[in-house]
Every structure is written in structure tokens, then in C-alpha cells.
ZASEDO-261624 format. One record per residue (C-alpha): residue number from 1; x, y, z. Coordinates in nm, 2 decimals. Each point is the difference from the previous one (the first is absolute). Example, Ala and Ser with C-alpha at 12.3 -4.5 7.8 and 13.67 -1.06 7.14 Angstrom:
2
+-----+--------+--------+--------+
|   i |      X |      Y |      Z |
+-----+--------+--------+--------+
|   1 |   1.23 |  -0.45 |   0.78 |
|   2 |   0.14 |   0.34 |  -0.07 |
+-----+--------+--------+--------+
***
This chain:
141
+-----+--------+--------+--------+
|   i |      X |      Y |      Z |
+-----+--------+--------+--------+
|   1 |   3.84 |   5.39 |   8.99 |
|   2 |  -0.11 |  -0.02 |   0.33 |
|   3 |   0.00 |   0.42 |   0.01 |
|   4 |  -0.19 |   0.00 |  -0.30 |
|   5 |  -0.28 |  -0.18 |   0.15 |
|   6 |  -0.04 |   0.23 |   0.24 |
|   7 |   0.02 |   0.31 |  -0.12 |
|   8 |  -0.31 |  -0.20 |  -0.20 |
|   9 |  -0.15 |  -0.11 |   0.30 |
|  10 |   0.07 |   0.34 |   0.17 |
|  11 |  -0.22 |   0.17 |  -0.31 |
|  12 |  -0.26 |  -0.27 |   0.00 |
|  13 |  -0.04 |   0.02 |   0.39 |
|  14 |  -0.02 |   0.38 |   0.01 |
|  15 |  -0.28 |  -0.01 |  -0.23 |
|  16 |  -0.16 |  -0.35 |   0.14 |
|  17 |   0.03 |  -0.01 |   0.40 |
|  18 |   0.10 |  -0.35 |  -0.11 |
|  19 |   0.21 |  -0.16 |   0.23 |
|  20 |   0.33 |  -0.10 |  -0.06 |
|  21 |   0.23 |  -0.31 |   0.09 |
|  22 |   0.35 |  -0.08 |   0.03 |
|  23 |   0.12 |  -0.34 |   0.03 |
|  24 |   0.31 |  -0.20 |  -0.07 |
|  25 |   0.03 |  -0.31 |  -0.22 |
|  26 |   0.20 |  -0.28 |   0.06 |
|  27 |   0.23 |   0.11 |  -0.25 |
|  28 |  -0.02 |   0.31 |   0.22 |
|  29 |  -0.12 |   0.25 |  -0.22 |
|  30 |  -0.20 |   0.25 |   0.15 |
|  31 |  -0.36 |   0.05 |  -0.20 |
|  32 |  -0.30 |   0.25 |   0.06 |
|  33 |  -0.37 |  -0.01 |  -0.08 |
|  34 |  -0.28 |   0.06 |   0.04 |
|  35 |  -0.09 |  -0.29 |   0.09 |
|  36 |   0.09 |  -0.30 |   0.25 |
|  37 |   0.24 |  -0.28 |  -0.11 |
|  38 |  -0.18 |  -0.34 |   0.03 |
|  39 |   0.32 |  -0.15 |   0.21 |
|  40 |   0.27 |   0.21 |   0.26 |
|  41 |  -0.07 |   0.26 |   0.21 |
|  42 |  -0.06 |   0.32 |  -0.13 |
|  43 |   0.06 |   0.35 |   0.14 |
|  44 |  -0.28 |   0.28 |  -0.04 |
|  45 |   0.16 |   0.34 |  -0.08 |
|  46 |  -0.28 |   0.18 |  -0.15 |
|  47 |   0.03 |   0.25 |   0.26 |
|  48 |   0.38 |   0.10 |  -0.05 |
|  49 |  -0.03 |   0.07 |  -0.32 |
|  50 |  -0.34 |   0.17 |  -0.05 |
|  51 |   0.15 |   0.35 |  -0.04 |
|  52 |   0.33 |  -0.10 |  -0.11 |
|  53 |   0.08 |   0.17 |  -0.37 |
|  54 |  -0.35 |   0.18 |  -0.06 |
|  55 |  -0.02 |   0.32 |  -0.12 |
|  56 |  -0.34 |   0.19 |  -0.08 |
|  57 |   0.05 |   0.30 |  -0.04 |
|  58 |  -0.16 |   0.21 |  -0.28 |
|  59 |   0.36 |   0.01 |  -0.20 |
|  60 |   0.04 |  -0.36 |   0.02 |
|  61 |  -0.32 |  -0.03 |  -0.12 |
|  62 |   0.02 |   0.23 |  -0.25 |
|  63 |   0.34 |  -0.16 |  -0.11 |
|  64 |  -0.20 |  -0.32 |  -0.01 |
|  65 |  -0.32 |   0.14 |  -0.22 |
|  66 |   0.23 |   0.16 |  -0.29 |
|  67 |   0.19 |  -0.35 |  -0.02 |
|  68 |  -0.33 |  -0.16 |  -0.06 |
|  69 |  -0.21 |   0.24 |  -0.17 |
|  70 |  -0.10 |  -0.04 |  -0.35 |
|  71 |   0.03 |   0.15 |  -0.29 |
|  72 |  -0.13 |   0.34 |  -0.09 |
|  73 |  -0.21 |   0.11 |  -0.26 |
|  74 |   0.30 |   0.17 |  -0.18 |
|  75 |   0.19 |  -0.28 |   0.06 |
|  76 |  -0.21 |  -0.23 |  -0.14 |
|  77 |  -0.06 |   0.20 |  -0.29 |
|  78 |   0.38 |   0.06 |  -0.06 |
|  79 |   0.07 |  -0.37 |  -0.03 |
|  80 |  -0.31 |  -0.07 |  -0.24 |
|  81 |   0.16 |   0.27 |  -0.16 |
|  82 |   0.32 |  -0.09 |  -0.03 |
|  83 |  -0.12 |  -0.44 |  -0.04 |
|  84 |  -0.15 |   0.16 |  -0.35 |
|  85 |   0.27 |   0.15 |  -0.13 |
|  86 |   0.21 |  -0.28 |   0.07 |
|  87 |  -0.27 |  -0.20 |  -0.18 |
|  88 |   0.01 |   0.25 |  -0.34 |
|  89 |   0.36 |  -0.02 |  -0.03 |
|  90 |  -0.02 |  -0.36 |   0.01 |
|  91 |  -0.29 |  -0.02 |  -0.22 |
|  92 |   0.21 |   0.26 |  -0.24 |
|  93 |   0.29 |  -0.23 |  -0.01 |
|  94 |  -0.26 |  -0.29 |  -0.07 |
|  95 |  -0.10 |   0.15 |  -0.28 |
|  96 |   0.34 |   0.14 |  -0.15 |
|  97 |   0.18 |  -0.35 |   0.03 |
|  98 |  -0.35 |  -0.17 |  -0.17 |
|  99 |   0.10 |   0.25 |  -0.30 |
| 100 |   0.30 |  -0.05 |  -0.02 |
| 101 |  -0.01 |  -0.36 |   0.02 |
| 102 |  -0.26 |  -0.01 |  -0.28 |
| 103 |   0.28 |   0.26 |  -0.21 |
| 104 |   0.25 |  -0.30 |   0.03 |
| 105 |  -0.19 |  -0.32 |  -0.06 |
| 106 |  -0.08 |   0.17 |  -0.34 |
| 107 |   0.27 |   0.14 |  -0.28 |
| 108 |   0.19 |   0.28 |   0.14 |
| 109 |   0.32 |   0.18 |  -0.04 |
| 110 |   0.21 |   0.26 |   0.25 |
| 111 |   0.14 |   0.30 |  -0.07 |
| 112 |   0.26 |   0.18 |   0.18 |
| 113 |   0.05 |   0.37 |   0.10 |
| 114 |   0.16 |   0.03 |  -0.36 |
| 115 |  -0.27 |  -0.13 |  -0.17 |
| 116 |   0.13 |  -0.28 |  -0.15 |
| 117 |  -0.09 |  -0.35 |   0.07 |
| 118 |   0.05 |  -0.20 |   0.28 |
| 119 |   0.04 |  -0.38 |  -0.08 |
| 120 |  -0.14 |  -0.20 |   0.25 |
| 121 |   0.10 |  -0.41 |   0.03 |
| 122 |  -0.27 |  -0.27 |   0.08 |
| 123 |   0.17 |  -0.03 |   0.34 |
| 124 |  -0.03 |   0.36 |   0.10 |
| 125 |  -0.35 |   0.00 |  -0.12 |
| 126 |  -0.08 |  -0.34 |   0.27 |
| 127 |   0.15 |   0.17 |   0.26 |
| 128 |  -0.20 |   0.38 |  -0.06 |
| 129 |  -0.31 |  -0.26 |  -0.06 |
| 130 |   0.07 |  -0.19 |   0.36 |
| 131 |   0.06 |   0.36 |   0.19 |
| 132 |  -0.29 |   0.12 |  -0.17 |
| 133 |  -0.18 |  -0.31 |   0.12 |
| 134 |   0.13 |   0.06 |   0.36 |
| 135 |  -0.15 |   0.36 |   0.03 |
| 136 |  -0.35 |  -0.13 |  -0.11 |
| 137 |   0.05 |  -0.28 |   0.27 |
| 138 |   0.10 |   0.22 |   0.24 |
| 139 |  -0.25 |   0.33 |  -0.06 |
| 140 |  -0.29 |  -0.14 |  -0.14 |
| 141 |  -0.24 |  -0.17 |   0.20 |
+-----+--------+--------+--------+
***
């Protein structure tokens, strides 16, 4: 944990001139900051660690601008693209499982490849209702 802050504190310093402090607790943990600790001695090493870890050189740089670029214009437009078709399919489904829901509630009757008919039981009919309901739930909005 220690290491963690600082690498942090090596970033933020680069950047800063802040100056840094190392002190132990009386747990004897060692801490940095950038700034004082109100009891204990502390230990200045801003001056150690100023070019420790700091690299600015035009790849590193570069490296660091694609990272945190933002989107292009063709990117942008691809995921609009692609956020409406995902949006018609569910609007398509929407529709289809509204119709057929309607198609049960009401008198209907099946038939099967062979054209002869399909005899459907209350029970089966509640359960294609509650998937049917499900769907709606689930793409319409």
C-alpha cells in the first residue's frame, strides 16, 4: 500500500513541485504527502524522488493521448447506429408479442404442419399468455 502511494505521490509531484514527506507512525507505518503530519517528525524527500519514474517523451505521450482520446465522428456514428437497431428489433419484438398476445386472450385454435388441429389446454394457454406477458415486460418500454 505504501508503494502505491507513491508511485501516486511520484505522479502528483512530477507534475506539482509539491513537496513530499515520509514519516513513521507509531504503529510504524511509513506514510507520504504532500503535506506535514501535525505530530512526529517528518522527513522531506521531495528532492529524491523528483525524477524518479517520469517519462515524457513524445511516445509516452502519445501512448497517453490515444488512451484518453474521445470518440470519433465514425465512432460515434457507428454506435448511434448500431443503439437504433438494437432499439427496432426490440420495438419489433414489442409489437409481435402485443399481437400475439391479443391472438390468445381472444378464441383461437392451432394448427400443426399437417394441418389439422392442435388442441390447446387452459394451462398451456396461461403459461403462452405469462411468456407472452414477459416479452412485453421486457421489450417494451
Amino acid at each position: 500500500m505504501g508503494r502505491l502511494i507513491l508511485v501516486v505521490l511520484l505522479a502528483v509531484s512530477s507534475v506539482a513541485s509539491a513537496q513530499i514527506y515520509r514519516w513513521v507512525d507509531e504503529h510504524g507505518e511509513v506514510h507520504f504527502s504532500d503535506k506535514k503530519p501535525d505530530t512526529g517528525k517528518a522527513e522531506d524527500v521531495s528532492a529524491d524522488l523528483k525524477t524518479i519514474n517520469v517519462d515524457s517523451s513524445a511516445s509516452e505521450t502519445e501512448k497517453l493521448s490515444q488512451i484518453f482520446k474521445g470518440e470519433t465522428p465514425e465512432e460515434k456514428n457507428y454506435h448511434l447506429d448500431k443503439q437504433k437497431k438494437q432499439q427496432s428489433r426490440m420495438q419489433q419484438a414489442c409489437i409481435k408479442a402485443k399481437r400475439n398476445l391479443k391472438t390468445l386472450r381472444g378464441r383461437f385454435y392451432m394448427t400443426g404442419e399437417d394441418g389439422k388441429e392442435i388442441v390447446v389446454s387452459e394451462d398451456e394457454q396461461q403459461r403462452m399468455i405469462e411468456s407472452l406477458e414477459e416479452q412485453i415486460r421486457k421489450h417494451c418500454r
